[in-house]
C-alpha positions in Angstrom: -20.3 -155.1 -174.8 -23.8 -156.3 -175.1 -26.0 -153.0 -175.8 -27.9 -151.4 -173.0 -31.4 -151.6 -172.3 -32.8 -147.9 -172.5 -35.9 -147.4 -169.1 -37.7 -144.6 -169.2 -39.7 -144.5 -165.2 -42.9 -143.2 -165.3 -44.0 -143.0 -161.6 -45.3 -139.9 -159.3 -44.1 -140.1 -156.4 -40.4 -138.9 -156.3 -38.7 -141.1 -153.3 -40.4 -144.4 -155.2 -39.2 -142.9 -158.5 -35.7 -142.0 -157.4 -35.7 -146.0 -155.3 -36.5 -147.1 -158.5 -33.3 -145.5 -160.5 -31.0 -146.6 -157.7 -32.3 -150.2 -158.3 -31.6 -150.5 -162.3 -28.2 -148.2 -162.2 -26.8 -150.6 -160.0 -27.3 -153.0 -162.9 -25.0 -153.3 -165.9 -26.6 -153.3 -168.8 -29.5 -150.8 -167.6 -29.9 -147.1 -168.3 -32.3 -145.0 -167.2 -32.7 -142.6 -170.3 -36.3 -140.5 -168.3 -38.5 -139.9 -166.0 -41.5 -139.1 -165.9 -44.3 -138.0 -163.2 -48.0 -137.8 -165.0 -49.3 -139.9 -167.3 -49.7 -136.6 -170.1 -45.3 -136.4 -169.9 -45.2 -140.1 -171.0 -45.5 -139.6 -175.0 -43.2 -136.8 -175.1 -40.5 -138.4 -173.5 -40.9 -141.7 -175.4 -40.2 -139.6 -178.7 -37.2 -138.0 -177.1 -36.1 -141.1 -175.5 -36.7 -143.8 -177.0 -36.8 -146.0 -174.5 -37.2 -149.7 -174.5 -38.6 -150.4 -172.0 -41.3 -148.0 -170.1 -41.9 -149.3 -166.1 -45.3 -147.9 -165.9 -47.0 -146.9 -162.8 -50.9 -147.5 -162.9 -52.1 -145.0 -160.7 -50.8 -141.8 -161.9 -52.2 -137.9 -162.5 -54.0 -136.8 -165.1 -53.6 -139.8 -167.3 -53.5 -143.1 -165.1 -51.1 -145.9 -166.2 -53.7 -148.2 -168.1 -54.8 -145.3 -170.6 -51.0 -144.2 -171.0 -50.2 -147.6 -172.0 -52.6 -148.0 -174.5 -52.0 -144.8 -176.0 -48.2 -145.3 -176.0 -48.1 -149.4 -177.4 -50.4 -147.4 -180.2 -48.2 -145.1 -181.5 -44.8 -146.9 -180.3 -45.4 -150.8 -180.6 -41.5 -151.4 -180.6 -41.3 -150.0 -176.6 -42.0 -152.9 -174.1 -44.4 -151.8 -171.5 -44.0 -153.3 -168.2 -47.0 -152.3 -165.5 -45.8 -151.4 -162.0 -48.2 -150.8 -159.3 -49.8 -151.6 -155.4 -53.1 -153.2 -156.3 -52.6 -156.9 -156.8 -56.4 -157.7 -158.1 -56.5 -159.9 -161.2 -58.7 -157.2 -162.3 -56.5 -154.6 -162.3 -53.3 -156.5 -164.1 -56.1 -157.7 -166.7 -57.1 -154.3 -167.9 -53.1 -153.4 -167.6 -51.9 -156.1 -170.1 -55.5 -155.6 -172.1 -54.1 -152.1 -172.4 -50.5 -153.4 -174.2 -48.1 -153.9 -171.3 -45.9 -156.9 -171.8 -46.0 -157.8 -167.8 -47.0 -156.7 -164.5 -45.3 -156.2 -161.3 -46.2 -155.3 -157.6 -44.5 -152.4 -155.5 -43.9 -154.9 -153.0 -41.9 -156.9 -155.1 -40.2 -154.9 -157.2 -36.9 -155.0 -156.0 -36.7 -158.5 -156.6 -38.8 -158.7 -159.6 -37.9 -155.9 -161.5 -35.1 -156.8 -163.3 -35.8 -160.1 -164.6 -39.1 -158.2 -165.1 -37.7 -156.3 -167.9 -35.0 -159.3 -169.2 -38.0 -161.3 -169.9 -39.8 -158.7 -171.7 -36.8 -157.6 -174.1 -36.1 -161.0 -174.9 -39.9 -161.2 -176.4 -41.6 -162.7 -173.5 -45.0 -161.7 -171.0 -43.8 -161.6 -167.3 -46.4 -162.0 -164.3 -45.1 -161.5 -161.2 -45.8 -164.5 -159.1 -47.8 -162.6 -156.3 -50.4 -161.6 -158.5 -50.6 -165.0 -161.4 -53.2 -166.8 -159.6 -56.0 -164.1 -159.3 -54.6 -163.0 -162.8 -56.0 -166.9 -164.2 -58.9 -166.4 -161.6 -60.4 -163.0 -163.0 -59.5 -164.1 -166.4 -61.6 -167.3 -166.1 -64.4 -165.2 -165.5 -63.9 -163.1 -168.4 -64.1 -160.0 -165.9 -61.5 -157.8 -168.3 -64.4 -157.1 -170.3 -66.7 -155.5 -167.7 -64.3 -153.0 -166.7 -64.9 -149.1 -167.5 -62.5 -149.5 -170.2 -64.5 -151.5 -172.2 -67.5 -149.3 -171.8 -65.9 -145.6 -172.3 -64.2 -143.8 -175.5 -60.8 -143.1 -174.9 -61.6 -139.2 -174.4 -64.0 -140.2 -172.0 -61.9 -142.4 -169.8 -59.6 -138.8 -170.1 -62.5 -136.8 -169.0 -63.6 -139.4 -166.3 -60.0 -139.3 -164.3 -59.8 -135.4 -164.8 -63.1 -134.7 -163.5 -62.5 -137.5 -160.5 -59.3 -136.1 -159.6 -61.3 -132.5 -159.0 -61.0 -130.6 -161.9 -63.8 -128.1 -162.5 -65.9 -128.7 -166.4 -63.3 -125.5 -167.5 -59.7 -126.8 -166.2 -60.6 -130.4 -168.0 -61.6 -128.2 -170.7 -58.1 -126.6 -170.8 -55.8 -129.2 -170.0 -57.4 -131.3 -173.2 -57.7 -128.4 -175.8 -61.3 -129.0 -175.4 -64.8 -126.4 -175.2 -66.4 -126.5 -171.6 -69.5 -127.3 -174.0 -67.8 -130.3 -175.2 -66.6 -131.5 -171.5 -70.5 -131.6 -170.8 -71.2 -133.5 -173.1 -68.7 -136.3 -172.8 -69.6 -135.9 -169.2 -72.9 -136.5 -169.3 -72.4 -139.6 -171.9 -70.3 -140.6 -169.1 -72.8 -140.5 -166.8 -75.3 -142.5 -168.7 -72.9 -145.2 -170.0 -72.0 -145.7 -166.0 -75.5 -145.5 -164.6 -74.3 -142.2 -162.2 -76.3 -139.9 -161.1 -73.8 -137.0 -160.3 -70.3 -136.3 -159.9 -69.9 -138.3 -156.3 -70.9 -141.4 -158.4 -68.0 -140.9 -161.1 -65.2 -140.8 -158.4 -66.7 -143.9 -156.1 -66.4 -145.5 -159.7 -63.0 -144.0 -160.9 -61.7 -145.3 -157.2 -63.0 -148.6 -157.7 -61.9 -149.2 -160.8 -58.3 -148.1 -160.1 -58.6 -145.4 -162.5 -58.1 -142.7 -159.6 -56.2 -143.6 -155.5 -58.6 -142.3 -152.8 -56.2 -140.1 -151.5 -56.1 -138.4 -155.4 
């Protein structure tokens, strides 16, 4: 028997996590080995797991798809990272395969996407879904990957920026990155001047535009 393919889920919401589990047990050759539902539980699960293949959800608490996927095809380059998500922008499935994932996905067409989705990336190859290819090639042709926050923030910034947009006080994004309130202030204000904002209304109208944060976060 040909040896299964090992999924770890990474997705916060529960009932499109649990769809998602239904969909790849009913398929032989699939096992679901995790789940996670922030983007901080990703890592540790990855080292217990050992997945190959992580279906990533962009928008996610804490530590938003994009981020987690860079961190994880760092320190893991073997695990295949497919991106999962509702925005369909170019932009957004530029910065995601920028990041490391080896293909990108809508929720609206996972179910029938999904599976060849991760086929074509264990056997070695990128997969785009079809919904989102052409706006892929437009935002590519103007080189628009590189004017996204990601380019312009440090990694502990781009931690910092989704923490304080998702309403955590200077001290609770102090503790949840093993950081000095002195040090949040000052990533936050480097923040602030690499983005042009003027307060903290500023960073989340950015962190929702770029994708980094949903508006409902």
């Amino acid at each position: 028997m040909d040896k299964q393919i090992r999924i770890l889920l990474a997705e916060d919401h529960e009932v499109m996590r649990a769809a998602l589990r239904s969909l790849l047990d009913a398929h032989e050759g699939f096992t679901v080995v995790g789940e996670a539902g922030n983007g901080r539980e990703i890592m540790a699960l990855a080292e217990k797991a050992a997945p190959d293949v992580v279906v990533m959800d962009v928008n996610m608490p804490e530590l938003n798809g994009i981020e987690a996927t860079r961190q994880l095809c760092a320190r893991f380059p073997r695990i295949k990272v497919l991106g999962l998500s509702v925005h369909t922008k170019g932009r957004m499935v530029s910065e995601m395969l920028a990041a490391g994932a080896k293909g990108y996905v809508p929720k609206s067409s996972a179910t029938g996407d999904l599976i060849s989705a991760i086929r074509t990336v264990m056997a070695g190859k990128m997969y785009v879904s079809p919904e989102v290819l052409g706006e892929l090639v437009e935002t590519r042709s103007r080189a628009a990957s590189g004017e996204g926050v990601f380019a312009k923030l440090t990694e502990r910034e781009r931690e910092v920026l989704q923490l304080l947009a998702e309403g955590n006080s200077t001290k609770e994004a102090a503790e949840k990155l093993c950081l000095s309130v002195p040090t949040i202030h000052t990533h936050r204000q480097h923040i602030m001047e690499k983005l042009g904002a003027r307060g903290i209304a500023d960073l989340v109208r950015y962190a929702i535009r770029e994708g980094i944060v949903s508006a409902d976060s």
